[in-house]
C-alpha positions as CSV (number, residue, x, y, z in Angstrom):
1,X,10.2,15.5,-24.6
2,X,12.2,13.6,-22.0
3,X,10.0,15.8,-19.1
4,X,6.9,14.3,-20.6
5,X,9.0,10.5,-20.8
6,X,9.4,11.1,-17.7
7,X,6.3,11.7,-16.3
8,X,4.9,8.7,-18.1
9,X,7.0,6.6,-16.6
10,X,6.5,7.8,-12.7
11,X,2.7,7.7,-13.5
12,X,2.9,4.1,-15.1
13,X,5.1,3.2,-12.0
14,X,2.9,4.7,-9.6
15,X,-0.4,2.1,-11.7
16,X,1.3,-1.0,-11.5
17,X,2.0,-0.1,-7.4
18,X,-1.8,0.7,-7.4
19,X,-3.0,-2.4,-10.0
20,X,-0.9,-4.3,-7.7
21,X,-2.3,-3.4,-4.4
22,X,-5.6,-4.3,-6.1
23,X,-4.6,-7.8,-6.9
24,X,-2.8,-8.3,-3.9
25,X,-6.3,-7.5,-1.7
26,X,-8.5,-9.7,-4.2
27,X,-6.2,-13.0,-3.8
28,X,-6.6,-12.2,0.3
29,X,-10.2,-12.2,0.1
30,X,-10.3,-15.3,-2.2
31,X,-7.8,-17.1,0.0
32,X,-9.6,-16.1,3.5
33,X,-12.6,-16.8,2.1
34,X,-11.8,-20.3,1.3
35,X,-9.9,-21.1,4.7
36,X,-13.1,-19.7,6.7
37,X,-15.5,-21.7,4.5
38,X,-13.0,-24.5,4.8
39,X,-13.1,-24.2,8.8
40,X,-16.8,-24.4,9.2
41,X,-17.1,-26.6,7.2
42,X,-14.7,-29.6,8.4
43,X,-14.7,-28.1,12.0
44,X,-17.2,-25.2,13.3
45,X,-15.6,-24.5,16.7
46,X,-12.1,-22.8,16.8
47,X,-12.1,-20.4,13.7
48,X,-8.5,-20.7,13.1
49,X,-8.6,-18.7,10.2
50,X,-8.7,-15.6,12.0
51,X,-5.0,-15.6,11.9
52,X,-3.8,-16.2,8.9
53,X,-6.5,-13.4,7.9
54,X,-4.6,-10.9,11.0
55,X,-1.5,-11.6,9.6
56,X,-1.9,-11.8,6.0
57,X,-3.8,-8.7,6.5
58,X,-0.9,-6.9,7.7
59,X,0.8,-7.4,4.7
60,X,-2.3,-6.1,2.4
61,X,-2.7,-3.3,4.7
62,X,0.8,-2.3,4.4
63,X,0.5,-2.8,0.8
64,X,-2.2,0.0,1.0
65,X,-0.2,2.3,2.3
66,X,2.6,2.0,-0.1
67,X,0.6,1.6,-3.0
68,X,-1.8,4.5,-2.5
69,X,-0.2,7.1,0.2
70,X,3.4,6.8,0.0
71,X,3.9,6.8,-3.6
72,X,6.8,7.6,-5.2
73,X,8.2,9.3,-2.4
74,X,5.8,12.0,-2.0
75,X,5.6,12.1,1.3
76,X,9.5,12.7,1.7
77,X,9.1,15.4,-1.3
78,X,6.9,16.8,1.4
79,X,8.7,16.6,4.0
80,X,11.8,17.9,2.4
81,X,10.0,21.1,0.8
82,X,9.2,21.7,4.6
83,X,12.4,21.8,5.8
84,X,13.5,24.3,3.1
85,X,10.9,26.5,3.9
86,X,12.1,26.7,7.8
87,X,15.4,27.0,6.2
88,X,14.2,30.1,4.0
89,X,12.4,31.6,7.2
90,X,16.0,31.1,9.5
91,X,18.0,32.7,7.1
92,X,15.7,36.1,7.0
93,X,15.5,36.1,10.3
Protein backbone atom coordinates (compact mmCIF):
# COMPACT_ATOMS: atom_id res chain seq x y z
CA UNK A 1 0.00 0.00 0.00
CA UNK A 2 2.72 2.54 0.76
CA UNK A 3 4.00 1.80 -3.22
CA UNK A 4 0.58 2.99 -4.32
CA UNK A 5 0.90 6.15 -1.38
CA UNK A 6 3.58 6.73 -2.94
CA UNK A 7 2.80 7.07 -6.33
CA UNK A 8 -0.12 9.32 -5.47
CA UNK A 9 1.88 11.52 -3.98
CA UNK A 10 4.68 12.02 -6.92
CA UNK A 11 1.72 12.15 -9.40
CA UNK A 12 -0.13 14.89 -7.19
CA UNK A 13 3.30 16.64 -6.96
CA UNK A 14 4.02 16.41 -10.46
CA UNK A 15 -0.22 18.35 -11.02
CA UNK A 16 0.35 21.09 -8.90
CA UNK A 17 4.02 21.73 -10.88
CA UNK A 18 1.82 21.46 -14.01
CA UNK A 19 -1.59 23.39 -12.53
CA UNK A 20 1.03 25.82 -11.55
CA UNK A 21 2.81 26.36 -14.76
CA UNK A 22 -0.76 26.90 -16.12
CA UNK A 23 -1.48 29.74 -13.74
CA UNK A 24 1.73 31.18 -13.92
CA UNK A 25 1.38 31.65 -18.03
CA UNK A 26 -2.42 32.90 -17.68
CA UNK A 27 -1.42 35.86 -15.06
CA UNK A 28 1.61 36.75 -17.86
CA UNK A 29 -0.84 37.01 -20.57
CA UNK A 30 -3.32 38.97 -18.34
CA UNK A 31 -0.53 41.24 -17.04
CA UNK A 32 1.15 41.79 -20.77
CA UNK A 33 -1.91 42.25 -22.03
CA UNK A 34 -2.83 45.11 -19.89
CA UNK A 35 0.68 46.93 -20.01
CA UNK A 36 0.48 46.72 -24.08
CA UNK A 37 -3.09 48.02 -23.97
CA UNK A 38 -1.96 50.36 -21.41
CA UNK A 39 1.05 51.62 -23.83
CA UNK A 40 -1.03 52.42 -26.85
CA UNK A 41 -3.19 53.70 -25.24
CA UNK A 42 -1.45 56.65 -23.10
CA UNK A 43 1.52 56.57 -25.57
CA UNK A 44 1.57 54.71 -29.09
CA UNK A 45 5.31 55.19 -29.97
CA UNK A 46 7.94 53.30 -27.95
CA UNK A 47 6.26 49.86 -26.95
CA UNK A 48 7.95 49.53 -23.70
CA UNK A 49 6.20 46.68 -22.84
CA UNK A 50 8.17 44.52 -24.95
CA UNK A 51 10.41 44.07 -22.02
CA UNK A 52 8.77 43.34 -19.26
CA UNK A 53 7.05 40.65 -21.66
CA UNK A 54 11.09 39.27 -22.66
CA UNK A 55 11.86 39.13 -19.32
CA UNK A 56 8.89 37.97 -17.60
CA UNK A 57 8.71 35.49 -20.32
CA UNK A 58 11.90 33.96 -19.34
CA UNK A 59 10.60 33.14 -16.23
CA UNK A 60 7.26 31.41 -17.74
CA UNK A 61 9.36 29.77 -20.17
CA UNK A 62 11.58 28.28 -17.61
CA UNK A 63 8.56 27.43 -15.64
CA UNK A 64 7.64 25.23 -18.78
CA UNK A 65 10.37 23.37 -18.72
CA UNK A 66 10.30 22.53 -15.10
CA UNK A 67 6.81 22.04 -14.93
CA UNK A 68 6.26 19.74 -17.96
CA UNK A 69 9.98 18.25 -19.01
CA UNK A 70 12.00 18.05 -16.05
CA UNK A 71 9.60 16.60 -13.68
CA UNK A 72 10.46 14.95 -10.89
CA UNK A 73 13.81 14.25 -11.81
CA UNK A 74 13.19 12.24 -14.80
CA UNK A 75 15.58 13.35 -16.78
CA UNK A 76 18.38 12.58 -14.18
CA UNK A 77 16.59 9.02 -13.69
CA UNK A 78 17.53 8.97 -17.29
CA UNK A 79 20.58 9.90 -17.31
CA UNK A 80 21.57 7.78 -14.45
CA UNK A 81 20.01 4.49 -15.99
CA UNK A 82 22.43 5.42 -18.88
CA UNK A 83 25.33 5.42 -17.11
CA UNK A 84 24.67 1.94 -15.56
CA UNK A 85 24.06 0.55 -18.72
CA UNK A 86 27.79 1.64 -20.06
CA UNK A 87 28.75 0.39 -16.67
CA UNK A 88 27.11 -3.12 -17.37
CA UNK A 89 28.65 -3.13 -21.03
CA UNK A 90 32.52 -2.21 -19.33
CA UNK A 91 32.39 -4.72 -16.98
CA UNK A 92 31.62 -7.65 -19.84
CA UNK A 93 33.95 -6.39 -21.73
Amino acid sequence: MADANDKYRLARKIAERKVGFIRHAAIYLLVIAGLAIINNVTYGGYQWWLWPALGWGIGVASHFLSAFLYQSGALVDRVAKRELEKMDEQEKT
